[in-house]
Each structure stands twice: as structure tokens, then as C-alpha cells.
N, C-alpha and C positions, 0 to 999 in steps of 0.2 A: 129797667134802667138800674145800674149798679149805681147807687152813690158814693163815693170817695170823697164829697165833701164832710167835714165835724156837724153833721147836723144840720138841718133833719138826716136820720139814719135810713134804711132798708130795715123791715121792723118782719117781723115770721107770723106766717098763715094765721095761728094761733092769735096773735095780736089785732090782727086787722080784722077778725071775725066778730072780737069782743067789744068792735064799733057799734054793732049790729044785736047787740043785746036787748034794746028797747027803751021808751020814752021815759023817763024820770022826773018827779018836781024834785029840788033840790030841799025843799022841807020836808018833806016824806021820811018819816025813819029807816026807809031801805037805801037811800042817802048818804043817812048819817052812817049807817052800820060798814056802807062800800067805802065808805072817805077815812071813817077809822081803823078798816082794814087796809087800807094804803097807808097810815102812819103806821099801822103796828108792822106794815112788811116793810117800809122804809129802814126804822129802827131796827128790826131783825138783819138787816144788809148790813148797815152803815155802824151802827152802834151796838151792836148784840153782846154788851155788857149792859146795858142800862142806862139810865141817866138823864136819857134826852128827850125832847121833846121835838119831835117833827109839826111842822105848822107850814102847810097846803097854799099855795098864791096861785090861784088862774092866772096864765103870763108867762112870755116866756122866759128863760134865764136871766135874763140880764133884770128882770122883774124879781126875782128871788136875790139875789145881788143887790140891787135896788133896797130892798125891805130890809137888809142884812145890814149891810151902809148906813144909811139914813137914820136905823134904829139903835146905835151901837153908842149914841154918846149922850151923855144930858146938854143940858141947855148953855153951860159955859163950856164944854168938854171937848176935847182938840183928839180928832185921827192923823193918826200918822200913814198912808198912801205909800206901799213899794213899789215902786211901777217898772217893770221891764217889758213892755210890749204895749197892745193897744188895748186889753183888755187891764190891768194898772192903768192905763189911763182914763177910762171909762170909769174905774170907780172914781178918781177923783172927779171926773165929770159928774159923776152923780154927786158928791161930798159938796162941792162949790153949787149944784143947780139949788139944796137942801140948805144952802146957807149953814153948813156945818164948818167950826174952823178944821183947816187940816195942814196937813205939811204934806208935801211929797217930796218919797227917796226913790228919785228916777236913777238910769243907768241902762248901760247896753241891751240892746232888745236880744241878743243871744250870749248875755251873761248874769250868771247870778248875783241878787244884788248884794253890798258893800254893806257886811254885816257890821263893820264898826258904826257908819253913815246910819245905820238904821239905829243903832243903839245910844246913837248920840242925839236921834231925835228921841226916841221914849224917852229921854231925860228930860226933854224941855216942860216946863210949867204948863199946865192942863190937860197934857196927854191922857187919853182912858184907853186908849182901842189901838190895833196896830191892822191893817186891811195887807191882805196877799195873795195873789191869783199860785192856785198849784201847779195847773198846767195851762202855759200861757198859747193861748189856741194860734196867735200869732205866727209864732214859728216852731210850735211843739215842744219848748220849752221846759225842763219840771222846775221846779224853784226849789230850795232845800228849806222846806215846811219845819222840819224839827228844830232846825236850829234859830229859827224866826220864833217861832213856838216857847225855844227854851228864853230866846231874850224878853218875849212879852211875861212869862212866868216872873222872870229873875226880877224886871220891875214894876208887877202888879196892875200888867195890862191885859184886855182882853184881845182874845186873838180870831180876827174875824176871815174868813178864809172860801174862798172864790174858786170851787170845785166843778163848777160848771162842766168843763169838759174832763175833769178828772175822775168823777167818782165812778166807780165798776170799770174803768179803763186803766188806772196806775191804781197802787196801794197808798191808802191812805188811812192809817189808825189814830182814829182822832183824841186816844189817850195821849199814844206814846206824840203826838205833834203836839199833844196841849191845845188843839180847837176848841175854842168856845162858841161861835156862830159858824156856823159852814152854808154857802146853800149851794145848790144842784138843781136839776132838771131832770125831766122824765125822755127828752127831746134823744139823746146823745148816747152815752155809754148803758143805761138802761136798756136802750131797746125798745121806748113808747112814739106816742106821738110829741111833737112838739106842743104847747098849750095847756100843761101843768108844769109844775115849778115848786120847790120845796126848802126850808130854811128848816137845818138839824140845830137846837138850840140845847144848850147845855142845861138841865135844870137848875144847875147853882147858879147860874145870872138870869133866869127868867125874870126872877122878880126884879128885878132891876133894871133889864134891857124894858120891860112892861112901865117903867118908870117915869123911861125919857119920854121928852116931850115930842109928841106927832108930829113929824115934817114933811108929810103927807095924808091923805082920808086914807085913801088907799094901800098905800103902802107902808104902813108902821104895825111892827110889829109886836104893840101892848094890847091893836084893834084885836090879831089873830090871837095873841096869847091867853085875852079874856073871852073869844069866841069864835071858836073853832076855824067855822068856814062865814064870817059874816056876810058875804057879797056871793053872787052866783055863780058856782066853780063851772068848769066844764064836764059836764056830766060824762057826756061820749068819754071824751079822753080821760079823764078816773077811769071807767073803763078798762079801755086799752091800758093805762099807766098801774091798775090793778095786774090787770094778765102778764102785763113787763116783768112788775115783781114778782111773780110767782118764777117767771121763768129762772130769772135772775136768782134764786133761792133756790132752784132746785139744780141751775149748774154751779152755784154758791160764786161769790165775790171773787174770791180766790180764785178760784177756775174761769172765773170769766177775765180777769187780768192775766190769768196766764195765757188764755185763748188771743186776747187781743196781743201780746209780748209775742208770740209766734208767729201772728200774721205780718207786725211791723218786722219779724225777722225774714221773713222770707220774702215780703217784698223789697227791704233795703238790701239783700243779696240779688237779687234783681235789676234794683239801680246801678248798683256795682257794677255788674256784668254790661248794663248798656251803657257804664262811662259817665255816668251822671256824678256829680257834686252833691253832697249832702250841706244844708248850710249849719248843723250844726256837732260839736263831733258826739258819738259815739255815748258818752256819759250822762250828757244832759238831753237827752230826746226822749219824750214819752213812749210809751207801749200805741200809741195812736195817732200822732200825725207826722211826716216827716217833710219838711220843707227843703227841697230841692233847686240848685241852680237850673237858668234857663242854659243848655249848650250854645255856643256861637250859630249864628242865623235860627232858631227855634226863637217866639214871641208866646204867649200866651193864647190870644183869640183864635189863632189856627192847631194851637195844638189842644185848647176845646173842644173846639169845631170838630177834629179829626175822630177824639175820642168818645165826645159825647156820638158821632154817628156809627159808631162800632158799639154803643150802650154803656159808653162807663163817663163819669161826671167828675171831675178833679174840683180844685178849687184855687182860686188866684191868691196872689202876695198881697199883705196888708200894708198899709205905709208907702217908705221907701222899698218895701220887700217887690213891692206888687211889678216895680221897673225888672227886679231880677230873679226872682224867684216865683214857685209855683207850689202849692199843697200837694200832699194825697193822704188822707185821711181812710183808716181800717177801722171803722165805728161799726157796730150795727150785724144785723142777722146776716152775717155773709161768713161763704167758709172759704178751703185752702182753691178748691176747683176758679173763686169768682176773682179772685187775688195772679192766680196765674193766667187767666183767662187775660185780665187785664195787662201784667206784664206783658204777654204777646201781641196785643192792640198798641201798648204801647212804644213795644219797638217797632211795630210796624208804623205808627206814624211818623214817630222821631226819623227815621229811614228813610220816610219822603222828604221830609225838612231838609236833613239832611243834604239828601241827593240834590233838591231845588236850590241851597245854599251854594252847595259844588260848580252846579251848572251856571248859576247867574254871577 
């Protein structure tokens, strides 16, 4: 089965064999040695200047997010939430479950958001932190990270940053954006299993973000920052999320954003050619998902149906999307052959719709 949903991916022979490695206690020094070699290959991707510190959460995404959130403010200390999609929304859900104050700078889910609107919340009294999804999985969305970046710099906030389905899929240098907390998953653009999960923390606010006060056992990140892996990770998936990075390292970052930028190219010339609607233009869509109108008489559950039984998996609209629009996501170990294959599945379904629209 192709997946075209963002996650879980299609993950290569090589990964799914390194399930199969064998039993482990997670106290064991051969453990600790495989968990520190997944922060040191993290950091070698993400940060290969230095500086950071990667800190490991069994869970998935939205669990590294979580920990990133929750952890980012002290005990009087106000985030400010940009939300354009349903993942911005989601952090403020989490911000409000934490009883954290927050503000949120909502705004159009396929528009970037109102960089004055945001700058005039970091002014407000208690602000520490500013939260931003970079690619908002919603509708594919990129957010413009530097210039968020440049305004938490300019008034001495921290900038916590929700890469989940970003990192190894678009570019993201977390100098030039000014990231201070980022976190990601092993599930998505890596190329692992879903069930590991990672927060890249800036060394200059460790001690600090290690400060705030816990607003969760589980989830706070001064637990991970004083100790490593406190709680039982998942063994298997270190693993696989081990063998991801390697992979990942040796077609390098770079190459793998350009891999993914060529796939979303060749299937959005595709779209085209069968007539389809892109919902958003040209400038703001990631290298990875591209969210599509439904054409006149085409619904969603039959054009699943159609394509999942030809072996290829789409993904539905979130929100209001979900009445008009449809995913296709180019995550994961697939090349140009599974991309065109698909294309052809899916003019052939659309062409029944079609025809059944015609006729009725």
C-alpha cells in the first residue's frame, strides 16, 4: 500500500528490518549507547553547527509539541499561540489543558499570519515565548518562520517552533529562523516508525526552559533535560528511528528536501493536467502536502474507496476543509515510478466519477 497520507510514511526494507534487531532492557548500557546515538545523528541533521541539545519523548508528535509547549514559560509567564490551521490550534489546546496563560494570533487557515497582530502581542506584559507551526499539515501550508523568528528576537522572546511535519521535508535553519525549542518526529519526513518523538532545545535556554515549573510528570521538559530517557522509550522504534537517521545522513537534509520538492513537483503537474484545483497558490505550499479541491460531483469516501483499492491511501480535509477539499501527501521512502503510478489510479478514478456525475 502507497501511503499519501503525512504520516505514518512507507519507511525502506532497511528500516523495517532494524525492528528485528532484538530484545533490549532499556537500562542496559547498550541502551543508553543506541538513544545517544540517535541524539548525536538528530543533531548532526537538524543542527550540525552545534549548540543543541536533542531530548528523546516516546509519543507521538503531537507528544514532542506537547513537552515543547507546556515547557516554554515559568509560572507567571504568558505564550503567545499563531494559529492558521488546526495544528496552531492544537497548541493552544494544549497551552489552556496546562493552564498556561496564552494569547492566540489566529487568522486565515491558507494565509500567513499578521505579522503586525503578532508583534503587538509580544508586547503585551508577561509574554516569554511566541509558539508557530512551520508547515501547517492542515492544508500544506509553510509559515514564514524568519520573520516570526526575527520579531521574538527583536523583543526577547523565545521562539518555540512545531516542525512536526517539517523537518527533512522543507528547509529549516534553525539559526538563520532564530529557533529556540523546535520539536519533530521520527513518524514523517525522517522516514521511521511513528512512536518516537524529539524536542531540538537550544543550549542557551536549557537551563532555564529546565526551570519552569512541571505542568506535567510526563511531559516537562527539566524531567528530560536532568535525565536523559527517564521513562521507558520505545526500544524497537529507537531502532528503526536509529537506521531512519542514518539513512537520512547519508542522502543528507538537503537532498532529501530536494527529493521531496521534486516529487510535490511532479505530482502538482499532474493535478494540472487532470484539472484539479490547488487550494493554495504556488508560493505558500510545502515540498510535501498539497491540498486539493474536490471537482463537481467527486466526494471524498468514493474517491478513497476507488483509490485505496488500486493501493494508493490519500488523506481527507481537516475542519471546514474536510466538506471541500482532499490531501496528497509525498512523505516517505517512495520514488518517481509510485508518484506516477498513482497519478494514473487517479485519473482513472476521477474518470469514473466523472462519467457517473454525467450520467446521473
Amino acid at each position: 500500500m502507497i501511503l499519501l497520507n503525512p504520516g505514518p510514511v512507507n519507511v525502506s526494507p532497511r528500516v523495517t528490518a532494524a525492528l528485528a534487531r532484538g530484545d533490549l532492557c532499556h537500562r542496559e548500557p547498550e541502551c543508553a549507547v543506541l538513544l545517544e546515538r540517535i541524539r548525536a545523528r538528530l543533531a548532526a541533521a537538524f543542527a550540525p553547527r552545534g549548540g543543541w541539545r536533542p531530548v528523546l519523548v516516546t509519543g507521538s508528535g503531537t507528544a514532542a509539541v506537547e513537552l515543547a509547549v507546556t515547557s516554554a514559560c515559568s509560572e507567571r509567564g504568558a505564550l503567545v499561540v499563531v494559529s492558521n490551521g488546526v495544528y496552531g490550534e492544537r497548541i493552544a489546546a494544549m497551552a489552556a489543558a496546562a493552564r498556561l496563560r496564552h494569547r492566540v494570533v489566529d487568522g486565515s487557515w491558507t494565509e500567513p499570519p499578521d505579522l503586525a497582530r503578532v508583534e503587538a502581542a509580544l508586547r503585551e506584559p508577561g509574554v516569554e515565548a511566541v509558539a508557530l507551526v512551520h508547515h501547517e499539515t492542515t492544508t500544506g501550508l509553510l509559515n514564514p518562520m524568519a520573520e516570526v523568528g526575527r520579531l521574538a528576537r527583536a523583543h526577547d522572546k523565545l521562539f518555540v517552533v512545531d516542525s512536526v511535519s517539517g523537518l527533512g521535508g522543507d528547509a529549516l535553519d534553525l539559526e538563520v529562523v532564530g529557533a529556540d525549542v523546535v520539536a519533530g518526529t521520527g513518524g514523517k519526513c525522517i522516514q521511521g516508525f511513528p512512536g518516537l518523538a524529539f524536542v531540538l532545545v537550544r543550549d542557551a535556554v536549557a537551563e532555564r526552559l529546565a526551570a519552569n515549573p512541571p505542568r506535567s510528570l510526563y511531559l516537562s521538559l527539566g524531567t528530560y533535560l536532568r535525565a536523559p530517557m527517564p521513562f521507558t522509550p520505545a526500544v524497537q522504534i529507537a531502532y528503526a528511528l536509529d537506521e531512519a537517521l542514518a539513512e537520512l545522513l547519508e542522502e543528507t537534509v538537503d537532498g532529501r528536501v530536494q527529493r521531496h520538492g521534486a516529487a510535490a513537483a511532479l505530482l502538482r503537474d499532474g493535478f494540472t493536467r487532470l484539472g484539479l484545483e490547488m487550494v493554495l497558490p504556488a508560493a505558500r505550499r510545502s515540498n510535501t502536502i498539497t491540498s486539493l479541491r474536490f471537482p463537481p460531483g467527486v466526494a471524498y469516501a468514493p474517491l478513497h474507496a476507488g483509490l485505496k483499492a488500486r493501493g494508493f491511501v490519500i488523506y481527507e480535509g481537516q475542519g471546514d476543509f474536510a466538506r471541500t477539499a482532499f490531501r496528497v501527501a509525498n512523505m516517505g521512502a517512495l520514488g518517481e515510478r509510485d508518484f506516477r503510478a498513482f497519478l494514473a489510479a487517479l485519473e482513472e478514478v476521477l474518470g469514473a466519477a466523472r462519467a457517473c456525475a454525467a450520467g446521473a
